[in-house]
Structures are given as C-alpha cells and as structure tokens.
RODO-2510 file (C-alpha; in nm, 4 decimals, decimal comma):
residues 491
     n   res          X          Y          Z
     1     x     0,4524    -0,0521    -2,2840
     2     x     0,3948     0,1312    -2,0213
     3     x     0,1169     0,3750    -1,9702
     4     x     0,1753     0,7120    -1,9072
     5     x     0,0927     0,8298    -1,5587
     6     x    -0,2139     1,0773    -1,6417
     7     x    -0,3419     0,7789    -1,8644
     8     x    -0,2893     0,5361    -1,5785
     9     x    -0,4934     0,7823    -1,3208
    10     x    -0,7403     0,8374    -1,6012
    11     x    -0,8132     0,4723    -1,6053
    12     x    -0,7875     0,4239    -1,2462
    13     x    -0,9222     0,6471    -1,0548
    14     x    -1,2754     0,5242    -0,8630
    15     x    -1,3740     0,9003    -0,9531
    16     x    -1,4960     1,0430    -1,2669
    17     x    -1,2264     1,2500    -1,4659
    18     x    -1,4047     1,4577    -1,7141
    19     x    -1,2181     1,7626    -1,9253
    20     x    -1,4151     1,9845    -2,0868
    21     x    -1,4099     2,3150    -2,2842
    22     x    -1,4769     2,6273    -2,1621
    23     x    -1,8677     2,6036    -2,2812
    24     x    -1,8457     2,2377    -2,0887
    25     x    -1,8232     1,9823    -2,4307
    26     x    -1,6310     1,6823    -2,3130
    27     x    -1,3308     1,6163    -2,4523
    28     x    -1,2053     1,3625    -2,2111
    29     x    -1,4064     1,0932    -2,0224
    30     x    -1,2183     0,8520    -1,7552
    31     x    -1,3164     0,5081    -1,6898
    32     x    -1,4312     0,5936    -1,3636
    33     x    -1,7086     0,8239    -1,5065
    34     x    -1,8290     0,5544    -1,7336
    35     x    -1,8376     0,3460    -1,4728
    36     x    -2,0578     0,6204    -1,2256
    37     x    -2,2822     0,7733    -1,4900
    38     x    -2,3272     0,4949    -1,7008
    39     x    -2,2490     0,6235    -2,0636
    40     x    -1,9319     0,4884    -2,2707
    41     x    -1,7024     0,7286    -2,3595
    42     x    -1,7774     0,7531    -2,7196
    43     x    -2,1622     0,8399    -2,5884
    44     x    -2,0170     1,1252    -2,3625
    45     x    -1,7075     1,2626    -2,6057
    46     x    -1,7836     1,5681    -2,7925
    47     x    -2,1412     1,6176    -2,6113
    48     x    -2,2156     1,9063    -2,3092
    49     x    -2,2223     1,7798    -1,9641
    50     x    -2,4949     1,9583    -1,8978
    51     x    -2,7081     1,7421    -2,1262
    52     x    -2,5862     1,4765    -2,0569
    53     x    -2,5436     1,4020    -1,6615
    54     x    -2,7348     1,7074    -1,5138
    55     x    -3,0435     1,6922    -1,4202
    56     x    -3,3604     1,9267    -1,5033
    57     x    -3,3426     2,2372    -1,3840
    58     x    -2,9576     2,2100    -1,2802
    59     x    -2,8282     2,3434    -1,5857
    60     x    -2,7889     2,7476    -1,4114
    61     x    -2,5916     2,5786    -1,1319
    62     x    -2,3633     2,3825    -1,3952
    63     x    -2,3166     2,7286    -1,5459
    64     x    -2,2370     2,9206    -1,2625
    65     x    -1,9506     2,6639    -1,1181
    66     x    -1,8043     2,6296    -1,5032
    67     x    -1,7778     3,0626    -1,4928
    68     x    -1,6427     3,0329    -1,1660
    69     x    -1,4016     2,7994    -1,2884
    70     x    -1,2429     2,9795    -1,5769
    71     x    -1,2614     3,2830    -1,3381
    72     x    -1,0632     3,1885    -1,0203
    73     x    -0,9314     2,9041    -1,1174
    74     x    -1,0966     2,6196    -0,9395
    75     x    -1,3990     2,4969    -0,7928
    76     x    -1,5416     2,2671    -0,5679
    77     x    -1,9358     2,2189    -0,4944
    78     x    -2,1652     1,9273    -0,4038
    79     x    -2,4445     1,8568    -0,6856
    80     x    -2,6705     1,6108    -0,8387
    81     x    -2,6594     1,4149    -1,1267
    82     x    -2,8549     1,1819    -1,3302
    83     x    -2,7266     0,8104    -1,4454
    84     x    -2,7706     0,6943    -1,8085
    85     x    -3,0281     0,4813    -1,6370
    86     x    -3,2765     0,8210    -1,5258
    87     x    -3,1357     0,8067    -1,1588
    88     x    -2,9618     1,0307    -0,9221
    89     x    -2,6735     1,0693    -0,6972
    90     x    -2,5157     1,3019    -0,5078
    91     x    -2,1455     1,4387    -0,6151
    92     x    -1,8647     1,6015    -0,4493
    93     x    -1,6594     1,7999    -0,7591
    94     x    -1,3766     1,9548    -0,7754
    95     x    -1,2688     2,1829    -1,1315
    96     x    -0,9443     2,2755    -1,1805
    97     x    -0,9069     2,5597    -1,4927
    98     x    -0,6324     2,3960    -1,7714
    99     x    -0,4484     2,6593    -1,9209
   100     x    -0,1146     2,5970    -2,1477
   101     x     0,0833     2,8632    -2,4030
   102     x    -0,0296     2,8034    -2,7389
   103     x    -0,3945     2,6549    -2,6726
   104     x    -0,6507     2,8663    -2,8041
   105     x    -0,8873     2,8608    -2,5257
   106     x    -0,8831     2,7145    -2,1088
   107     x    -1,0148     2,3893    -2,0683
   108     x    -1,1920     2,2788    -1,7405
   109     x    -1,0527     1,9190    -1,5484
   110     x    -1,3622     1,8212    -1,3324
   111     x    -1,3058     1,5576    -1,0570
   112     x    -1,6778     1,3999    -0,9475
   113     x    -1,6761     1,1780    -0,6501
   114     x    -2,0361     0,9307    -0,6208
   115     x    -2,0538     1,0813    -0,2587
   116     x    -2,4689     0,9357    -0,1699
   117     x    -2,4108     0,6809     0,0491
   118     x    -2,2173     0,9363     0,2651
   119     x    -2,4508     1,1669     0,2352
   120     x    -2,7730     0,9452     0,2889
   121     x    -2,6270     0,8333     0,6091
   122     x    -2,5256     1,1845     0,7278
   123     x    -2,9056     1,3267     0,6128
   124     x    -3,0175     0,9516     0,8248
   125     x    -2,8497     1,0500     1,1637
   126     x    -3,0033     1,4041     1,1697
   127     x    -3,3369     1,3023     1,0368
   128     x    -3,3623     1,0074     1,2560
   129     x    -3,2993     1,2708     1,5534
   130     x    -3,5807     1,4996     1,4271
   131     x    -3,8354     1,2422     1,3028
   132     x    -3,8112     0,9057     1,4634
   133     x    -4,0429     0,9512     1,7745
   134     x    -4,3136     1,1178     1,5561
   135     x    -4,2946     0,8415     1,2491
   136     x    -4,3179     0,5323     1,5082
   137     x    -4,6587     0,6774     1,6551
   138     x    -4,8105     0,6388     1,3236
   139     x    -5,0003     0,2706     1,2292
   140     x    -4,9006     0,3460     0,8483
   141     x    -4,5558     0,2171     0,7195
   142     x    -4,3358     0,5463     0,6548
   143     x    -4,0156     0,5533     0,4319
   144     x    -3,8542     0,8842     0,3953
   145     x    -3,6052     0,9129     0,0397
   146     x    -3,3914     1,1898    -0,0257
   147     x    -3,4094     1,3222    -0,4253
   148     x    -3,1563     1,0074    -0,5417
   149     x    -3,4298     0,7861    -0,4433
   150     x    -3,2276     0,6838    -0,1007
   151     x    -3,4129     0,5716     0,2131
   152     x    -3,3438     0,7686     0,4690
   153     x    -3,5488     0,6521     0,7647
   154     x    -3,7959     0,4082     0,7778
   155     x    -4,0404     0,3393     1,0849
   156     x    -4,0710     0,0191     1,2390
   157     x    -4,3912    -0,0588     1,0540
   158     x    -4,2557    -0,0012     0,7235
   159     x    -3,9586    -0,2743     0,8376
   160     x    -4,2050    -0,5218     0,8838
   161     x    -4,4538    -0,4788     0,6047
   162     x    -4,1883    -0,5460     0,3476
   163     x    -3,9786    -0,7900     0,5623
   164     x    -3,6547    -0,6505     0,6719
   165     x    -3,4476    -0,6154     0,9738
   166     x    -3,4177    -0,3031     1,1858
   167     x    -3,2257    -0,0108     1,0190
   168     x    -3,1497    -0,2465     0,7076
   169     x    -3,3586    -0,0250     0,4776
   170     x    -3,1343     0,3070     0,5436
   171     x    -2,9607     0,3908     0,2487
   172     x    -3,1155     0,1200     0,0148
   173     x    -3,2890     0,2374    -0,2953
   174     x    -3,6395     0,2432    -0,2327
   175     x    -3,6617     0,0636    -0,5897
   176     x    -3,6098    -0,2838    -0,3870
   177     x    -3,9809    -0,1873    -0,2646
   178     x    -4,1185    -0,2043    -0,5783
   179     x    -4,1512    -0,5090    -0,8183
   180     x    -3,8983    -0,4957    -1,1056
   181     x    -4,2439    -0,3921    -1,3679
   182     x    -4,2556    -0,0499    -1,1843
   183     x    -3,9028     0,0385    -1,1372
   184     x    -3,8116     0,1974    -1,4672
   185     x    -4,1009     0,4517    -1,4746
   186     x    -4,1001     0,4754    -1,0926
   187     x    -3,7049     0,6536    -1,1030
   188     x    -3,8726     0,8952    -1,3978
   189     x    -4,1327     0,9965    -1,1541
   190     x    -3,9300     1,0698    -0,8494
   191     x    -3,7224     1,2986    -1,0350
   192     x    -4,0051     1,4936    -1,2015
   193     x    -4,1502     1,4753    -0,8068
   194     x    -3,8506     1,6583    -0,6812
   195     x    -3,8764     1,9187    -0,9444
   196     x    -4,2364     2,0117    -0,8747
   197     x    -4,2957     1,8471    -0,5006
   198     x    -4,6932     1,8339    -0,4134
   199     x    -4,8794     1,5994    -0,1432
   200     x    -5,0849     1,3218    -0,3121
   201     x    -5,3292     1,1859    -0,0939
   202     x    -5,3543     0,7870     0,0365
   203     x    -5,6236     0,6486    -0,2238
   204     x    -5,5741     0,8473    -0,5276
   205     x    -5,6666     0,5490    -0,7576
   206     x    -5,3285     0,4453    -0,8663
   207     x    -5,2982     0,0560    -0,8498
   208     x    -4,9963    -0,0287    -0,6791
   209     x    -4,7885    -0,2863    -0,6076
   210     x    -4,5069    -0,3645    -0,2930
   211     x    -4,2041    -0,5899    -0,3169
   212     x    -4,0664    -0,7744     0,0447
   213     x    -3,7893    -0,8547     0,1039
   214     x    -3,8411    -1,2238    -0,0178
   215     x    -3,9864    -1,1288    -0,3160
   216     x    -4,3707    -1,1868    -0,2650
   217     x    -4,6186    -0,8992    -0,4100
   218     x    -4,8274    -0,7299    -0,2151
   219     x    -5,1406    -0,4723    -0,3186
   220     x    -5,0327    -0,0940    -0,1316
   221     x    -5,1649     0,2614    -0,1259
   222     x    -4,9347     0,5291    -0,0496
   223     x    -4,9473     0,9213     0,0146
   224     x    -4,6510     1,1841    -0,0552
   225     x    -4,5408     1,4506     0,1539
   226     x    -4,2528     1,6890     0,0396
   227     x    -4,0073     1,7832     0,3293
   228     x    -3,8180     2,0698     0,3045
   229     x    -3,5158     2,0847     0,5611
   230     x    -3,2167     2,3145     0,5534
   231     x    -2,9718     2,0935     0,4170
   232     x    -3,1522     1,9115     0,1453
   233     x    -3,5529     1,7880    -0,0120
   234     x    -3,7057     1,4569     0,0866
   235     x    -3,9998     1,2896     0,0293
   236     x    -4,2259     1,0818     0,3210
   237     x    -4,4289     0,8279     0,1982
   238     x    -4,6962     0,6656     0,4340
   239     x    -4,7468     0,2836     0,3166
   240     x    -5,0590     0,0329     0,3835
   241     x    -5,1088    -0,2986     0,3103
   242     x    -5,4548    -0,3341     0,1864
   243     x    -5,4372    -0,7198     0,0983
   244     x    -5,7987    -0,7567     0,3106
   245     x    -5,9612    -0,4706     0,1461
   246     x    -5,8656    -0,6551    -0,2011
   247     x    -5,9683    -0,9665    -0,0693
   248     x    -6,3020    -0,8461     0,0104
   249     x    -6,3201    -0,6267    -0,2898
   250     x    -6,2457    -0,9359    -0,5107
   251     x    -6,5342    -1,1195    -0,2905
   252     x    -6,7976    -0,8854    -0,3660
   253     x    -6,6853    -0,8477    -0,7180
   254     x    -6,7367    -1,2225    -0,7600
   255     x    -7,0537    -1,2007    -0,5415
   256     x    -7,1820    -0,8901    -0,7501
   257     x    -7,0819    -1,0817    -1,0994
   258     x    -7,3109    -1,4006    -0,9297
   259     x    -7,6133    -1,1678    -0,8488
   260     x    -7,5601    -0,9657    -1,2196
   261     x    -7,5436    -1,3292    -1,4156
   262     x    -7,8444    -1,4540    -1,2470
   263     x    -8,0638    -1,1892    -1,2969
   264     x    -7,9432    -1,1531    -1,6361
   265     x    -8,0890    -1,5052    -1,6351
   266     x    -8,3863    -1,4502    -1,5193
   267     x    -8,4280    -1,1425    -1,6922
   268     x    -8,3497    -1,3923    -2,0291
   269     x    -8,6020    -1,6791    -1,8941
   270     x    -8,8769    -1,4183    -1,8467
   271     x    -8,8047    -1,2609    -2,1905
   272     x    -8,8499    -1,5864    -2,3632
   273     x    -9,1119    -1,7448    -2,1689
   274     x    -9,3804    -1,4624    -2,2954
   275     x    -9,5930    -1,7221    -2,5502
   276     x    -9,5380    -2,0424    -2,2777
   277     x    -9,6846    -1,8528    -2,0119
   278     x    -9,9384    -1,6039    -2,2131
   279     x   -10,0790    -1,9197    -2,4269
   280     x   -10,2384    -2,1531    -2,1909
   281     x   -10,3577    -1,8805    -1,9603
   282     x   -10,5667    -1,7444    -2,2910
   283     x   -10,6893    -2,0565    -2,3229
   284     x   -10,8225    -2,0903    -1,9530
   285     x   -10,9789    -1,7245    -2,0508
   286     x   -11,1446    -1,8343    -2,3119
   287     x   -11,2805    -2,1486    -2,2723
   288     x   -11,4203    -2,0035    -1,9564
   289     x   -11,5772    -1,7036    -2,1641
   290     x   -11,7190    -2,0197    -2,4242
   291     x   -11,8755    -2,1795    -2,0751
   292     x   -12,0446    -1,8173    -1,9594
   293     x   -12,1781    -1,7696    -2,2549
   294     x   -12,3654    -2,1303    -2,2286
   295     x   -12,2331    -2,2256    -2,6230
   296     x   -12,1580    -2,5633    -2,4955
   297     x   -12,4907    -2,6173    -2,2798
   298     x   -12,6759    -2,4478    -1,9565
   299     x   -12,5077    -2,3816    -1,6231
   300     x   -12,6642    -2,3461    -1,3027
   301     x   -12,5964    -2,0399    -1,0822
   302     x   -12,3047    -2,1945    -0,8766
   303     x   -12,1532    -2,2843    -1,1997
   304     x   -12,1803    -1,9619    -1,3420
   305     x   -12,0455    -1,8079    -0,9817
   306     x   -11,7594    -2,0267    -1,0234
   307     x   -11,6690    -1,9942    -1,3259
   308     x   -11,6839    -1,5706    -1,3137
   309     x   -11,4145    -1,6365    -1,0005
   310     x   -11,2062    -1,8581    -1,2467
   311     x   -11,2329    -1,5855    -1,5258
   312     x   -11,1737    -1,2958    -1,2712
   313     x   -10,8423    -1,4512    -1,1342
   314     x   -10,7109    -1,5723    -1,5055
   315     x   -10,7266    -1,2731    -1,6168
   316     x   -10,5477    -1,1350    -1,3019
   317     x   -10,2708    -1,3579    -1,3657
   318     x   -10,2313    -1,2772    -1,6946
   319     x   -10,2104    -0,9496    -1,6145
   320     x    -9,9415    -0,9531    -1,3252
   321     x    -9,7348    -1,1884    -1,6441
   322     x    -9,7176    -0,9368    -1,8720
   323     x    -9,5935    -0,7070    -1,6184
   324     x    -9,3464    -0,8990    -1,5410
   325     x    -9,2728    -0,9550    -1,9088
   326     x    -9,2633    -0,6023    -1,9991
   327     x    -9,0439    -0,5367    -1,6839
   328     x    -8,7626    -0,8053    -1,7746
   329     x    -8,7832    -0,7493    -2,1567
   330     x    -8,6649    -0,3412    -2,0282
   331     x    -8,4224    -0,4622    -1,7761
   332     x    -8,2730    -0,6954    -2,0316
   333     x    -8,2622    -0,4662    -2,3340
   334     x    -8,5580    -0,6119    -2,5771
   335     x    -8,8090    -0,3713    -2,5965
   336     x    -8,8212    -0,2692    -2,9026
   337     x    -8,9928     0,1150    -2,9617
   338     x    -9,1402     0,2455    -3,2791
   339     x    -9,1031     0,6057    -3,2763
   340     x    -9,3950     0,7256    -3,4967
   341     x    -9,6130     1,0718    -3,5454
   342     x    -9,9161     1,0045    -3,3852
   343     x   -10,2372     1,1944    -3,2536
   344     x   -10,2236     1,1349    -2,8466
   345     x   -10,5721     1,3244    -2,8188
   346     x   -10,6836     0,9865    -2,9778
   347     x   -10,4706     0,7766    -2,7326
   348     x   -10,6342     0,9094    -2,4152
   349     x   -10,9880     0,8832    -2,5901
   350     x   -10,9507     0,5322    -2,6478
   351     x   -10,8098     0,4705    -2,2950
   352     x   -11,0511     0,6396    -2,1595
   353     x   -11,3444     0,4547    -2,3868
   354     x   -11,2068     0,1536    -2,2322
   355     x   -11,1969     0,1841    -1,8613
   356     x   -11,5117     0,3942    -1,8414
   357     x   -11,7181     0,1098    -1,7474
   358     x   -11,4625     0,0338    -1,5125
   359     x   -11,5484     0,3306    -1,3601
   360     x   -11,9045     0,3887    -1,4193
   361     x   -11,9308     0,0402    -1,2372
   362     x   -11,8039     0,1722    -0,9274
   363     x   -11,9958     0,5820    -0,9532
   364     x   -11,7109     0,7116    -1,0467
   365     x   -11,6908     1,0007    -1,3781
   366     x   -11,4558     0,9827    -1,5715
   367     x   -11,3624     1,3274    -1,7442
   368     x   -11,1730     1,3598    -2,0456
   369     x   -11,0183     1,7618    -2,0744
   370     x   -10,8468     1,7719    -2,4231
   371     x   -10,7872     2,0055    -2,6780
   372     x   -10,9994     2,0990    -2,9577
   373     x   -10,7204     2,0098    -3,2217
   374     x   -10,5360     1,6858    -3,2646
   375     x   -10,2269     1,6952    -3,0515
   376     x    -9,9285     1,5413    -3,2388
   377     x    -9,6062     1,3517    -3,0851
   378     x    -9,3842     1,1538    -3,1749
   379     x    -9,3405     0,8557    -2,9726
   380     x    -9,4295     0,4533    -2,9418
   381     x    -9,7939     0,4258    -2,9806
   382     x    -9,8224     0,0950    -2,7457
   383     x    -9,6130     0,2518    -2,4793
   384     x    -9,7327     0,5621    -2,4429
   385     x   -10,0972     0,3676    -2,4138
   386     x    -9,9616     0,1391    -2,1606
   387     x    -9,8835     0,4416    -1,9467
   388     x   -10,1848     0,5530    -1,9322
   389     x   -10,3476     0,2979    -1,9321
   390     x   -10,1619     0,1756    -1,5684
   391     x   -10,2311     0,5448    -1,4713
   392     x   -10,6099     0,5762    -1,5223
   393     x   -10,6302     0,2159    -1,3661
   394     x   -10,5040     0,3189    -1,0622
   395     x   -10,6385     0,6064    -1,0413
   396     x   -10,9945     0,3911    -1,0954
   397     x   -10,9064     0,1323    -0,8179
   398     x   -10,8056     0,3964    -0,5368
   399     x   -11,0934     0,5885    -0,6031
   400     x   -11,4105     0,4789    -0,3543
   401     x   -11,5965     0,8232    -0,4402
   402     x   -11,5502     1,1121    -0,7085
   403     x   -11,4380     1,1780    -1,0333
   404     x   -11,0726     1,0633    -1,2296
   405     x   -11,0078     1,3220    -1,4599
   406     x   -10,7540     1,3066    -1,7898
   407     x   -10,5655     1,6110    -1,9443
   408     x   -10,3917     1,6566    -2,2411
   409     x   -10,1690     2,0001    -2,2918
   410     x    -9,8954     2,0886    -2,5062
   411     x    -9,6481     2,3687    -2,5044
   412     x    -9,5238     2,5558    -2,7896
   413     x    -9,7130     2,3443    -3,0936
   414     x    -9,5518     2,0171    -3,0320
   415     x    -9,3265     2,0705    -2,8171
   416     x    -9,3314     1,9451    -2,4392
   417     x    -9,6555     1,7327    -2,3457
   418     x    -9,7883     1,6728    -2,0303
   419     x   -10,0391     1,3861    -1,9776
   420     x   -10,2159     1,3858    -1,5898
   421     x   -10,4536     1,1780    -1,4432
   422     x   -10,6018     1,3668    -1,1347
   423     x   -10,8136     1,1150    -0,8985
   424     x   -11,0608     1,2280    -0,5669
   425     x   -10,9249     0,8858    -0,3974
   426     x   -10,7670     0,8358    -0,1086
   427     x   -10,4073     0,9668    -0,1997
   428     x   -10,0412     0,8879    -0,0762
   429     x    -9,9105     0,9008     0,2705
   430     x    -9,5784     1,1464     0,3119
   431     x    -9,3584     0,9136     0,4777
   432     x    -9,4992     0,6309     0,1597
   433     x    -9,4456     0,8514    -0,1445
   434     x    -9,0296     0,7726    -0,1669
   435     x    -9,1159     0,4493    -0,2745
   436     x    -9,3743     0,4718    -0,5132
   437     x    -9,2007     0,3408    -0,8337
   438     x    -8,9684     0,0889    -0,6791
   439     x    -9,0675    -0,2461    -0,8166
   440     x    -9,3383    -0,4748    -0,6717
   441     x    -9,3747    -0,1498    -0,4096
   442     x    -9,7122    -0,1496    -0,2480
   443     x    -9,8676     0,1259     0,0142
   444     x   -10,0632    -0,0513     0,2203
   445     x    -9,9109    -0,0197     0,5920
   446     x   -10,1054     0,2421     0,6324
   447     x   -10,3929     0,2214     0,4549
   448     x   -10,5468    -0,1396     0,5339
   449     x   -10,8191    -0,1200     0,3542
   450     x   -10,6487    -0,0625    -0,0026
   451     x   -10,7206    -0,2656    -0,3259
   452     x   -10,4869    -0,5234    -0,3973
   453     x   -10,1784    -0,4800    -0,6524
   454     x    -9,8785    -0,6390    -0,7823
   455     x    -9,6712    -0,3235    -0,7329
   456     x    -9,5542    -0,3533    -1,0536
   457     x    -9,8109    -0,0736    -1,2716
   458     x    -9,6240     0,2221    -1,1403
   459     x    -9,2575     0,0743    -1,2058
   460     x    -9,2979     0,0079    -1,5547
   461     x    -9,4782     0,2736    -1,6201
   462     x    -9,1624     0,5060    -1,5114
   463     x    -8,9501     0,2819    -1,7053
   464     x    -9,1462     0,3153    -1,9897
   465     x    -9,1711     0,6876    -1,9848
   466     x    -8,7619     0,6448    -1,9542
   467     x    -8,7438     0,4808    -2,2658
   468     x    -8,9671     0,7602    -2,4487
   469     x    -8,7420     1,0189    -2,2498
   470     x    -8,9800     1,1053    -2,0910
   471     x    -9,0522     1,0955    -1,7076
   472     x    -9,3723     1,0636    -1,4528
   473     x    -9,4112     1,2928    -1,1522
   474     x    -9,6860     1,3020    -0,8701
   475     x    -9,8540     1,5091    -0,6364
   476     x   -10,0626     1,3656    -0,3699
   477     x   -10,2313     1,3924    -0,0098
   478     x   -10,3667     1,1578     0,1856
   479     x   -10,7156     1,1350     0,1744
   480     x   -10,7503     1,3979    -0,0931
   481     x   -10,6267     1,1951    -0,4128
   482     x   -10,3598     1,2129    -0,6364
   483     x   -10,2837     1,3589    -0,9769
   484     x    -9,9849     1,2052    -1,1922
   485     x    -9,8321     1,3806    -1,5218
   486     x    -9,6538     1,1984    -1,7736
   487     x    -9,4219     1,4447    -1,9371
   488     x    -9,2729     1,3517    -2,3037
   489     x    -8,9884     1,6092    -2,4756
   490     x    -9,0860     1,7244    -2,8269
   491     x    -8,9677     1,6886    -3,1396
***
C-alpha cells in the first residue's frame, strides 16, 4: 500500500518533524527527530519538548517562540538542544500554527534542522580572523569549542600535541581529545560550564588525561577561559603535556618510597637491637667496675688509669646507644607512655640529687627553686625525667664557671607547668640557635673549645616533650648562658 504523502515526508525527511499542542506535549515525532535527538518515538510521544530536548535554562526561550507561534502564526529561530545522550547542537526551526474547524485547540508543526556543522564553520572563519595570530604566539596547545562541544579553532600546538593535520580538528567534537573513560561525564560538564562560565586555572588538581589521534594516552593540565562574542559563547582551553613532570614525579615518588622503606628499616633494626647492643656494653661496664674495685686482685696505677679510660668511654657509648634507641623507637612508633599522676617537685629533686656531683666536681652550684607543696601532673614519669635529665646535663657540661639553676612553677593549681634550667655558661650563638634540636646538631663552629656531644640530647628531648604535648623553648646569649623551659599542658 502506499503511504500517504504527509506519512512519507514524516518518515523521510533528514529534519525533525515534531507536532505539538499548544502547551508543547508531542503528539507527533518523525523519524528524522529520532534520528537527531536520539529518543524513540514512544520516549518522546505524550511528553513536553521542553523537557525533553531543551536544555537548562532554555525553557523561557521555548516559551516565548511556542506564544509567538499560536499568535502570528509561524516562527522561525535558531536554538540549542540537548541529545538523549547529554549533548548539544545547534537548530534552525521553523513552527507553523495547525488550526482545523472542529479541533478543540491549535496545534504547533515544528520543523528542526541539525544546523552545527554550518554553524561551527561560520563561528571558525570569523574566529580564526580575530584569534589566530594571538593563539599561535602562545607555547600552550589552545582549542576553542563553541557550547555543542565543537572545535572551533585550534593553534598549531594543539595540532601537534594530539597528532592531527592542520585545520583537521575544526568542527570535530573535542570528545575525540579525551579517552572514551572521560567522555560521558566530560559532555555533562560542558553544558553545566556554559550555564555558569568561570576561568579555572592550569593546575587545579584535576588528573587528566589526552587522547591523539592514534589513540595513545597522554597525562594534560588544562585552564578555561569563557569568551563572550556577539554572535555566540565559547570556551578556550590552553593544553600542556606534562608527560616529563610525571615522569619525574613518579621518579621521586619511587626515590622518596626507597629513602621512607629504608629508614623505616633502620628505624626497625635500631628498635630491636636495644638488648644486643645494651648487653655486652654492661658487661664491659661492669667487669671494669669489678677490676677498679681490685675484687679480683691489685692493679698498679697504669692499670687503674687504663681501665678508668675504658670505663669512661663504655659508658659514653652506652649512652650515645640509648639515644639512638630512644630516637628510632619515636620515629618508628614504639614508645610506649604511661600517663600517670605524679609529684614532679620529686622528679627534679632526684635529678638534681644525681648530677650534683657532676657539678660540684667542676665548682659549679646547683640550685633547686621549687615550691613548698607537691606539684602534681599527669604525665610519663621516665620521660619527663629524661628531659630533664638531658637538660641539666647540658646545662652542667657548658658551664666552665657559675651556677645551673632548676625551677618548678605551675599555673592555676595544675594546670600549665613550666620546668627551666637556667645555666651561667657560655650560651648560643644567633646565627647557631635555628638548629638547635635538629638531630645529631652540634654548635661548635664557633665555639672551638666546646665539650663534646652526640647532638642527639636536645632532639629527643623535643620529641619527647612532643609526645607529652608538651614543647621546649630557649633563650640564650652568647657568653651569658642559657635558660631552657619545658612546658607540659594540664589536666
């Protein structure tokens, strides 16, 4: 049979035929619209236009042009409209008002020709005549799109960076660009860009991805620029290739991973190795403390000499190991606090009980200013000693002349306590002081004369006042001593 002739155009025609009511509900959708837009015509039938093939924010013009319609009779306009698939193109469309004796109300016939790859190379000529001096001077890759996602113009450097011939980019979609995993959410973005155009900057931390022409992957950064012109938006994206920079970043990722898993290692080995390296050293002390004490028989005076060097230099050693211990054991996580009441009045006492002979050997007081009641925190009994301890025997060593003076004070009860340890000795150089708590750090450029150290007291003493939350600060001249305060939050 044969069809009738508005059925046979219906089906035909390369355009989209759509009739609609007068509120715009499809009632009739051609083969050619399916075909441009995407939906079947059972998706479209009996559903508004406007939802269904405008996009946001066209809706008032849709309107408008429908009124118009009904009004005068016809209609023709160029507009935008989405694709079941999210993206745009440009339409020429034509309405025609339908009006018949006996129908209750007007329909509208709308005629919508997929004009974009006129209009992307009519917006190309004039935007190559504006543009294509000024994007060729620039080392970045530019690709300029109209709202459908359409290259306009593309510079030179853009060509070659994805791999394509001279002017073989204008009017392709600049979805080819982008490996197939992107596309889908890229043709969202551009048209929620369009609706609410801003600049994003080259760098903003997005991880992308560019697509050449033969279909190798390559790591990109790109900026936006909305451009406004009279006869339509665009969008300018500036493209690099940052391949090297990825390369190196991946280096020095694998580099930084090396350096991190060794000194995790080491961190491990020196963690572990705290009774191999503590036990035989003990021994060496203590056998040589058996010796000095003549248990096992007489020694002569050289002996004795010797043997006080041998002592002297043990326990040295041991004391640079656990150092070193209680450095890696913080570094790698293992020090284990017990966060107790305690009275830190009788802390500093029995610090101070054991290093005064230290001192008094060298002429040195040592003043103890605390107050009259016990002064209670909460902290780790060892640590907090160990601070102090490291303090006062500094404080001891770089003191030729004087007094080293401790001090106890608490604000508000229990809350905030500041420990100091105030020396007379020789004090810290300005341009030295920076350094003071980096590990194995030692001050002695410019004071040659200064007692020898491992550099390590200081260091884990500010780690260890971390771990209690608390900190360690210093003031200090050269040549007029020093005075460090521990401070530890309350309760």
């Amino acid at each position: 049979m044969d069809l009738h002739p508005i059925e046979l155009l219906s089906n035909e025609s390369p355009d989209a035929l759509v009739v609609m009511t007068a509120i715009g509900k499809i009632v009739h959708w051609s083969h050619g619209a399916q075909t441009i837009f995407g939906y079947g015509r059972d998706e479209a039938t009996g559903r508004l236009l406007a939802d269904l093939v405008v996009p946001t924010g066209g809706a008032p013009e849709q309107g408008r042009m429908l009124g118009e319609t009904l009004v005068l009779g016809g209609a023709t306009y160029e507009s935008v409209r989405r694709r079941k698939d999210g993206s745009l193109l440009y339409v020429d469309v034509t309405t025609k008002r339908l009006q018949r004796d006996g129908w209750e109300e007007p329909l509208v016939l709308a005629t919508e020709k997929d004009v974009t790859h006129i209009k992307v190379l009519r917006d190309a000529k004039l935007m190559e005549a504006r543009f294509r001096d000024l994007l060729e001077s620039t080392p970045d890759g530019i690709v300029m799109a109209n709202p459908t996602g359409h290259v306009v113009i593309a510079n030179s450097q853009a060509e070659k960076l994805f791999g394509y011939e001279p002017g073989e980019l204008r009017g392709k979609s600049v979805d080819l660009l982008l490996p197939e995993r992107y596309r889908r959410a890229h043709v969202t973005h551009r048209s929620n860009y369009f609706l609410q155009p801003r600049k994003r900057a080259m760098g903003s931390g997005l991880d992308l991805a560019g697509l050449r022409k033969d279909g190798t992957e390559f790591p990109i950064e790109i900026s936006l620029s909305p451009l406004r012109t009279e006869e339509s938006a665009f969008v300018m994206s500036a493209i690099r290739d940052i391949s090297e920079r990825k390369r190196f970043e991946r280096a020095l990722q694998e580099k930084n991973d090396e350096l991190a898993s060794a000194n995790q290692a080491k961190d491990r080995f020196l963690a572990s190795m705290s009774h191999e390296l503590r036990t035989p050293l003990n021994a060496i002390i203590g056998f040589t403390g058996t010796l000095l004490m003549r248990l096992p028989g007489p020694l002569n005076d050289e002996q004795g000499k010797q043997l006080r060097t041998v002592q002297t230099s043990a326990r040295h050693l041991l004391a640079l190991i656990n150092d070193l211990l209680d450095v890696a054991k913080i570094e790698a996580g293992k020090v284990d606090l017990e966060i107790e009441p305690i009275d830190g009045k009788a802390v500093i006492e029995e610090v101070a009980a054991t290093l005064r002979p230290q001192a008094e050997g060298k002429g040195l007081e040592l003043i103890v200013d605390l107050p009259e009641p016990p002064s209670l925190l909460h902290t780790d009994r060892r640590a907090l000693s160990q601070i102090v301890i490291n303090l006062t025997g500094n404080a001891i060593k770089f003191t030729e002349s004087g007094s080293i003076r401790l001090t106890l004070r608490q604000e508000g009860g229990a809350g905030v306590t500041r420990i100091s340890v105030a020396d007379t000795g020789i004090g810290i150089p300005v341009e030295d002081q920076s350094k003071l708590f980096g590990a194995f750090s030692r001050v002695t450029s410019s004071r040659p004369r200064a007692p020898e150290g491992t550099g390590l007291g200081l260091h884990l003493s500010q780690k260890l006042a971390m771990l209690l939350g608390g900190h360690i600060a210093f003031v200090s001249e050269s040549g007029k001593g020093s005075t460090f305060t521990l401070t530890l939050p309350g309760e």
